[in-house]
N, C-alpha and C positions, 0 to 999 in steps of 0.2 A: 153848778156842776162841780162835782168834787172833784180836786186831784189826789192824782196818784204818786206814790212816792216809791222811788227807784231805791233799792237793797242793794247799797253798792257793796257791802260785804258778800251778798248771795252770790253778785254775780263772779266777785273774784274767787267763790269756792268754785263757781262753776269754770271756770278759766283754768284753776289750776289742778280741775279734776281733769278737763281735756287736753290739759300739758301734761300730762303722767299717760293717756291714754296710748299702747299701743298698735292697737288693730287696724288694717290699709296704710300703714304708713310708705308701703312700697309704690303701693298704686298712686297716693300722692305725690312721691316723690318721681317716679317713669312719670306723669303727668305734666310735670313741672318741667323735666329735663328733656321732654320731647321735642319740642318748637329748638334747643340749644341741641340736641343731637342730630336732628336732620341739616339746622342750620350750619353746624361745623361739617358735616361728611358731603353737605353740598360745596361750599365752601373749598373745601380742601382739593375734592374735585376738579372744578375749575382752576384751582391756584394748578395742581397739576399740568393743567392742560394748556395753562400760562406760558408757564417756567419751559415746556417743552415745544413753546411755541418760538418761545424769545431765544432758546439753545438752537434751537435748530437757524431762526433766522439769524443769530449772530456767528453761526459757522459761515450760511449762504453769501454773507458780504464780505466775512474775512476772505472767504475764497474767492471773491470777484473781486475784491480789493488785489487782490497779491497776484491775481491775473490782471487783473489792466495796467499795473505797476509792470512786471513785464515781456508785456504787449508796448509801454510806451518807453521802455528803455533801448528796445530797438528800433532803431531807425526804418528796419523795413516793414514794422508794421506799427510805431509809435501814431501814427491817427485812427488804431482801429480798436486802441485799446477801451470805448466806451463798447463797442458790438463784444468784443473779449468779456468785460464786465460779467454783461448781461446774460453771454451764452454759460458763465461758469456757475451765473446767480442762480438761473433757470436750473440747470441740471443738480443743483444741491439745495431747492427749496423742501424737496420730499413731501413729508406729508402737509404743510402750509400752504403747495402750491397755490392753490385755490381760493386763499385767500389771503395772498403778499398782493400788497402793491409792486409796482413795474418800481426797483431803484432808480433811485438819482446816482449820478455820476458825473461829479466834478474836479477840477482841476485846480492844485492850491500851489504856493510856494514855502519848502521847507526848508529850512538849515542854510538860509542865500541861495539854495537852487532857484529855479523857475520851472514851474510847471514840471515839479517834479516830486507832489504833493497827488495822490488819486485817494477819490473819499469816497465811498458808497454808503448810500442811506437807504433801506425801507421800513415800511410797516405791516402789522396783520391782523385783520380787523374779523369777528366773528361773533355771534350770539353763543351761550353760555348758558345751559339750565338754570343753574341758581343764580347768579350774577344777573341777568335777563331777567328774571322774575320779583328780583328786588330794584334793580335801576333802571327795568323797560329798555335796555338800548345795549349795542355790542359792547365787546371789550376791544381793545385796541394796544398792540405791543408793537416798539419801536428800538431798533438797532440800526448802527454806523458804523463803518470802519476805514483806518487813511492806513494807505500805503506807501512807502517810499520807495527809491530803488540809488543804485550810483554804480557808474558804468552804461557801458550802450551796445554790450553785445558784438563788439569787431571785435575777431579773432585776430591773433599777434602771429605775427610772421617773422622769420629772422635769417638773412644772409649768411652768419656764420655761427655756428652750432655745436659747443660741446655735447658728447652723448655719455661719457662715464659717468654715472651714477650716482659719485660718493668721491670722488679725488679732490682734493686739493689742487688751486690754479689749473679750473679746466679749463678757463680761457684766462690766457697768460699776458700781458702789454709788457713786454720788458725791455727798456733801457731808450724809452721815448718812440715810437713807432709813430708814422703819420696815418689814419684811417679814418675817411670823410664816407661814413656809408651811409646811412643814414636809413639803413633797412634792418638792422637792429642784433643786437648779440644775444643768445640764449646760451646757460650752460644747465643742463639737466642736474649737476651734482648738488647735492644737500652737505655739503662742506662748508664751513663757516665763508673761507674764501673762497668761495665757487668762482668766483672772477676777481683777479689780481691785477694791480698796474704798482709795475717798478719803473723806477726812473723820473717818470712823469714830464720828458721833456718835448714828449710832440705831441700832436694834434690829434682829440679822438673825439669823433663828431658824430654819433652813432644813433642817434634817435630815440630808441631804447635801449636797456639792459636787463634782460629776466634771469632770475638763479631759482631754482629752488630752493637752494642754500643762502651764502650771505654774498654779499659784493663790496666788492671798496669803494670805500667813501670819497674818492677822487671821484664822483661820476657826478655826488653831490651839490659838486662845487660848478657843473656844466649846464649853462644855464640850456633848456629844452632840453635837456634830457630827461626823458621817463626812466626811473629805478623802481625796478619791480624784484623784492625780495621775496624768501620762502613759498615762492610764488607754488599753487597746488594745480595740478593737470597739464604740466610739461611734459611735450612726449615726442619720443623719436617719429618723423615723419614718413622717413622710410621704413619703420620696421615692418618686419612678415615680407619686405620683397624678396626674393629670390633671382640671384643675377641668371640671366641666359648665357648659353656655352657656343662655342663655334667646334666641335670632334673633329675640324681637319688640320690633322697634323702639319705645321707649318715651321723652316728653319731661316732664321735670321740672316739674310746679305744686304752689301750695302754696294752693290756696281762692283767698279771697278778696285774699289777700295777692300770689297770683303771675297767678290765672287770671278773678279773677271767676266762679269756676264756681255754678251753683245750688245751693242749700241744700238738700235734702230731710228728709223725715220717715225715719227707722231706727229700728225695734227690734232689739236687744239681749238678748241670753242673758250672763249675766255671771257671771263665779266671779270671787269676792273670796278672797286669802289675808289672814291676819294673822299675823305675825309679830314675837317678841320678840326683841329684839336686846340680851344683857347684854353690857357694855362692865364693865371691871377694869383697876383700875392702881393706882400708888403715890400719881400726882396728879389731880387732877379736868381737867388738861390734857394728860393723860400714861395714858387709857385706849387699853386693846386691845378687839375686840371676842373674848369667850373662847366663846358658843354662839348658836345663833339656833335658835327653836323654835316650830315651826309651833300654834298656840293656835286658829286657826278657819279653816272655811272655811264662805263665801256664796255661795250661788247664786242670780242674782235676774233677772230680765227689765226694762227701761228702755227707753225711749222717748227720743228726744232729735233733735236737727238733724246731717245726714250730708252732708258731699261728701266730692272725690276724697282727702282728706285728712284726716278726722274724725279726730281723736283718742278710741280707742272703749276705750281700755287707760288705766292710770293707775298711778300711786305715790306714796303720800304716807307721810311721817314725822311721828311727833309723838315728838317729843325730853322724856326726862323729866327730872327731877332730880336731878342728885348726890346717892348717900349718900356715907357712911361706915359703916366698921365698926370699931371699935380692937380690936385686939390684945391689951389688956391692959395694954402696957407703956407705961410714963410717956412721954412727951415726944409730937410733934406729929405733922406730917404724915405723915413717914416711918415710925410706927408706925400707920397704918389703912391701911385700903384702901377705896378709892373707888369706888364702884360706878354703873350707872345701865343704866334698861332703855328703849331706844326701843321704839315702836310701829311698825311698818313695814306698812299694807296696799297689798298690790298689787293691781291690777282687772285683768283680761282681760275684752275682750268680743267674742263673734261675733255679726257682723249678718246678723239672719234676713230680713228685708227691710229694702227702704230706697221707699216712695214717693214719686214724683212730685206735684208740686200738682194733675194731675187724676187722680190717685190710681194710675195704671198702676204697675207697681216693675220697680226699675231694678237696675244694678250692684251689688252695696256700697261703702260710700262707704271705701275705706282706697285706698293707694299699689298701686297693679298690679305686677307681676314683669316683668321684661324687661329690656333692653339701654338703659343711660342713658350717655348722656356727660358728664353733672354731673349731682352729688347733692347741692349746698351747701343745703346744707334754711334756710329762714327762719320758719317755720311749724312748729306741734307737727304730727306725721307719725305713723299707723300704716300700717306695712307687711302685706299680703296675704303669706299662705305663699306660697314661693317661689322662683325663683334670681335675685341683684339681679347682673348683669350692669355694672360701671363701667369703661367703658371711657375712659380717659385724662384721667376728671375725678378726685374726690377725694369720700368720703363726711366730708362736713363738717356736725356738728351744730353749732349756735350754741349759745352760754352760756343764753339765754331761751329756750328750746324746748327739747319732746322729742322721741325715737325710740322705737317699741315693736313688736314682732313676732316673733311665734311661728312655727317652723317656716321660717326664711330661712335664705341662703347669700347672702355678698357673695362677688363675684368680683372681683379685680383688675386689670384688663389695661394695658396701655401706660401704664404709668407710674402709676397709679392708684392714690391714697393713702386712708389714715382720719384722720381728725383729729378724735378726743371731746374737745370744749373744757368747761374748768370753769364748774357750775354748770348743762349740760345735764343732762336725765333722761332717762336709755336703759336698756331694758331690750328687751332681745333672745335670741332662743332661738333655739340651730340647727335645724337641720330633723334628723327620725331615719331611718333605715332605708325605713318604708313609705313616706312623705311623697317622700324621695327617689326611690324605685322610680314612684311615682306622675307623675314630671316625665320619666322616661322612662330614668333611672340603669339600668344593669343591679344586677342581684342582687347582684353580686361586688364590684362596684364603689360600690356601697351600702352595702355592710358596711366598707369602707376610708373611705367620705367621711361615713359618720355623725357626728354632732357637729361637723361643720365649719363654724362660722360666719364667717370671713373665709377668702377663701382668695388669694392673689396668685399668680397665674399663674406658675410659674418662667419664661416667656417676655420676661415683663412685661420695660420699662426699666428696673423701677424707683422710688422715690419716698425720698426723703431726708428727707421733713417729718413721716414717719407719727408720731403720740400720741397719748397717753392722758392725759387730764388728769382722770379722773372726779373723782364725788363721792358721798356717801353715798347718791345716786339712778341711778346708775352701776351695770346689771345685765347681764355678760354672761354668758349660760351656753354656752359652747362652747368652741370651740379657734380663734384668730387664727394664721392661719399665712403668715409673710412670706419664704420663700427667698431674696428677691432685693434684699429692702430689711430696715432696720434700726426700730428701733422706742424712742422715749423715752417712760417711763413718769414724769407726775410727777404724778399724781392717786392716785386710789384706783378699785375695781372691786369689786362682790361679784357672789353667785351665789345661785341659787335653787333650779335643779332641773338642773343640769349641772357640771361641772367644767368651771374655767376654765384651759386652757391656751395658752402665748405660746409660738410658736417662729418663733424669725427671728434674720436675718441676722446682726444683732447687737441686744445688747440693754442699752438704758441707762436704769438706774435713779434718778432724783431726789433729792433732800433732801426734796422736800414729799413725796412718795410712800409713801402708809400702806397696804399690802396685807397684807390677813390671812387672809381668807377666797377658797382658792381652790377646795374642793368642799364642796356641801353637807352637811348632816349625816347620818351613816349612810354615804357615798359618800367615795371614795378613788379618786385619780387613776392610772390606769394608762398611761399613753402611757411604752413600754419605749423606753429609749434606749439601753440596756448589757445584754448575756445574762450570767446570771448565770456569777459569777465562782468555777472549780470551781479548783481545783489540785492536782493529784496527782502523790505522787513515790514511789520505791521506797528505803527508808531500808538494805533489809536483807536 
C-alpha cells in the first residue's frame, strides 16, 4: 500500500489564508464569550446578594451588641441583657430574617473588667442561582460583634447644690470648714473653678464632687472621693416648680414683746423624742458627730399660758462628758479616741384648746400662715402648718430666741431673704404630700414640692445676705431652695426626720462651719442632679 505524503507547505498556505479571513468573526467571538458572560452577570449576582446579606447581618449584631452591653450595665436589668440581644437582633435582621441563625451571646472580660465584654455572633445560610449550580450546596455568611460599656447606670444625687451656670467658686470651702456629708456636692457652672477650697484646714468628706466645669485638685488627694469633671447633663432638680402663695394678709407680733396680746389658758398633746447624739474624734476639741439614735419617746398632755405666739415646741441638750478609749499603744492623745454622748430631747406640741378668761376657746395660740412683709422675729415663735408667704422682708431669727413648726413652707418673694443667726433654736419641718394637697396644691404638684421648706421664688430680686449660722439647736428637715440668690453657710444645721438639702445660686462655705449630719438615720438623700452615667462602645 502506498503512502501518502503530507504538503506541509499547502497546509501553511491554507492556515494563513484562514488567518487573513474575515467573515463570522463576531459570531465566533459572542460564541466564545458566552459561557464567561452569563458566568460573570451570574456571579456578580450573588456576590450582590452576599455583600447585602453580610451588611445587613453585621448591622443586626452590632445593634444587639450595643444593646445587651446596656441592658448589662444596669443593675436592674444586667441578667436580661442576652433576651435584650436577641429582641434587638430579631427586629434588625430584615430581609435575612429567614435565614439567620438564632446568635450566640456571650460573655467576655475586657480592659481588667469582668463580664463586661458582650459578643454576638451569627450566620446566613441560602441557595444561590449560580453559586448553587456550580457547588451544589448554599452559601453561607458569618458576622460578630463585642460590646463594652463602663458605668452602671445609678444616677448621682447631691445634698448641696450650686445652680449658676458659669460663676466662678459656686461652691466655695473657705478658710478650713468641717463637712462630713457624704451625699455629695454638685456645682452646675462650667467655670474652670466650679468648686474652690481655700484654706484647706478642715475636714471634707463628701463622697462625691461633680462640676460641669473644673474643681480643685484638693479633692484629689481624698482618698474615696469620686471627682467628676466637665461632667455633661447637670441639671437643676427643682426647675419648672412654681412656689404656692398663701393671699391672707398677715402682720407680724410677737406677745407681749410686739402686741400686748392676751395670755390665755392651752392644753397641749405633746410627743417628746429623745435622742443620743455620739460625738468621736482624735481630740475632745476635734469631735464629729458619727450616729444619733432615737432611745424614747413621750406622749404626754400639759396645760400652760398661750398667745399668738406661745412657744408650744422645744429642744434642749444636755451635753455629757468626754471619754476616752486608748488603743493600747503608748503615748498620748493621738493614741485614744475621745468620745461623748449628748442628750438631745425635742417636744412638739399640738394645742387642743386654748381658753379665754371667761372660759369661751379661742384660736390656738402659735403664728398663723399667710402673706408677711417682715419676719424679724424678736420673741420665741411657733409657727401653725402652713405656707409662710415673705414677701420682700427677711426671715430673721435672733440669737435669744426660737423658731419651731411642723408642716411649713417659707416662700421668698421680691428680694426676700433667711438669715439663722448664732445661738438661735430652730427646728422646723417641711410640710409633706397630704398637708400640701390640703392648702389647695394639686396632686402632681404635691408630689414635686414635698419636702420643701424654703422656697425663693425664681421671680424674686433676689437677696445677697441669705445664712446660716446655726447651732447644735439648729433643725432643719427639708430642702432650702434659692435659684436667684446665693447662700453663706458658717454654722452648723442637723436633721431629725427629713433630709437636709441646699441648692442655690451659689454656695459658700465657712471656716466655723461644722456639717455632718445631712439625713437622718435609716434615710439617704435622693434629689438626682446627673442621670446615670452609661457608656457604650463597639470594640470588635
Amino acid at each position: 500500500m502506498g503512502s501518502k505524503r503530507i504538503d506541509i507547505g499547502r497546509m501553511g498556505t491554507v492556515w494563513r489564508s484562514l488567518r487573513g479571513e474575515r467573515s463570522g468573526n463576531a459570531t465566533l467571538m459572542v460564541a466564545l464569550g458566552v459561557p464567561a458572560l452569563i458566568g460573570g452577570a451570574g456571579l456578580g449576582v450573588d456576590m450582590a446578594q452576599w455583600y447585602l446579606w453580610k451588611s445587613e447581618l453585621q448591622y443586626a449584631v452590632d445593634q444587639a451588641a450595643i444593646a445587651a452591653a446596656y441592658a448589662r450595665a444596669d443593675d436592674s436589668t444586667k441578667n436580661d441583657y442576652s433576651t435584650r440581644a436577641l429582641q434587638e437582633f430579631a427586629a434588625n435582621t430584615g430581609v435575612i430574617r429567614h435565614i439567620a441563625a438564632t446568635p450566640s451571646v456571650t460573655l467576655g472580660d475586657f480592659a481588667g473588667g469582668t463580664d463586661n465584654l458582650i459578643t454576638v455572633a451569627s450566620s446566613a445560610s441560602d441557595r444561590l442561582p449560580f453559586s448553587s449550580f456550580i457547588t451544589g450546596s448554599a452559601v453561607s455568611v458569618s458576622s460578630s460583634a463585642s460590646a463594652t460599656f463602663e458605668g452602671n447606670g445609678t444616677a448621682w444625687t447631691s445634698c448641696l447644690i450650686a445652680l449658676h451656670p458659669s460663676a466662678s467658686k459656686a461652691v466655695w470651702f473657705n478658710g478650713g470648714p468641717d463637712v462630713d456629708a457624704g451625699c455629695g456636692v454638685a456645682a452646675l457652672s462650667n467655670a474652670t473653678n466650679a468648686i474652690e477650697v481655700s484654706g484647706g484646714s478642715g475636714t471634707l468628706d463628701l463622697g462625691w464632687v461633680i462640676a460641669a466645669g473644673g474643681i480643685d485638685n484638693y479633692f484629689d488627694s481624698i482618698s474615696g472621693t469620686t471627682v467628676i469633671e466637665n461632667a455633661v447633663g447637670l441639671s437643676n432638680p427643682f426647675a419648672g416648680l412654681t412656689p404656692p402663695g398663701n393671699p391672707v394678709s398677715r402682720t407680724l407680733s410677737c406677745g407681749s414683746n410686739g402686741g400686748g396680746e392676751t395670755t390665755y389658758a392651752a392644753t397641749y398633746d405633746v410627743t417628746a423624742h429623745t435622742y443620743h447624739l455620739r460625738y468621736e474624734g482624735p481630740k475632745k476639741n476635734q469631735m464629729s458627730l458619727v450616729s444619733t439614735t432615737l432611745v424614747d419617746t413621750n406622749v404626754y398632755t400639759e396645760t400652760g399660758g398661750a398667745t399668738a405666739s406661745t412657744q408650744v415646741g422645744d429642744t434642749s441638750t444636755t451635753t455629757g462628758d468626754p471619754q476616752t478609749v486608748s488603743d493600747g499603744s503608748s503615748g498620748s492623745g493621738k493614741d485614744k479616741l475621745y468620745w461623748q454622748v449628748d442628750s438631745v430631747v425635742e417636744s412638739t406640741a399640738t394645742v387642743t384648746s386654748v381658753q379665754s378668761s371667761g372660759g369661751g376657746t379661742v384660736s390656738a395660740g402659735m403664728m398663723q400662715p399667710g402673706t408677711y412683709s417682715d419676719f424679724d422675729l424678736s420673741c420665741d415663735t411657733v409657727l401653725a402648718p402652713g405656707i409662710y408667704v415673705i414677701d420682700g422682708g427677711d426671715i430673721d431669727v435672733n440669737a435669744q430666741y426660737s423658731l419651731s413648726g411642723t408642716g411649713v413652707m417659707f416662700v421668698l418673694k421680691n428680694g426676700a431673704g433667711i438669715k439663722i443667726n448664732g445661738g438661735a433654736s430652730i427646728s422646723l419641718t417641711a410640710m409633706d404630700k397630704n398637708e400640701l394637697i390640703a392648702e389647695g396644691v394639686s396632686s402632681a404638684d404635691a408630689d414635686k414640692l414635698e419636702g420643701m421648706l424654703v422656697f425663693e421664688d425664681p421671680s424674686s430680686s433676689g437677696n445677697s445676705k441669705n445664712k446660716i449660722n446655726g447651732n447644735s439647736s439648729t433643725y432643719l428637715n427639708g430642702s432650702i431652695y434659692l435659684p436667684v440668690s446665693g447662700v453663706e453657710i458658717l454654722g452648723t444645721a442637723g436633721v431629725t426626720s427629713r433630709c437636709l438639702t441646699i441648692a442655690a445660686n451659689t454656695i459658700k462655705i465657712g471656716g466655723t462651719a461644722d456639717l455632718s449630719t445631712f439625713c437622718p438615720p435609716g434615710m439617704v438623700n435622693d434629689t438626682e442632679v446627673m442621670a446615670g452615667d452609661i457608656r457604650v462602645r463597639l470594640v470588635s
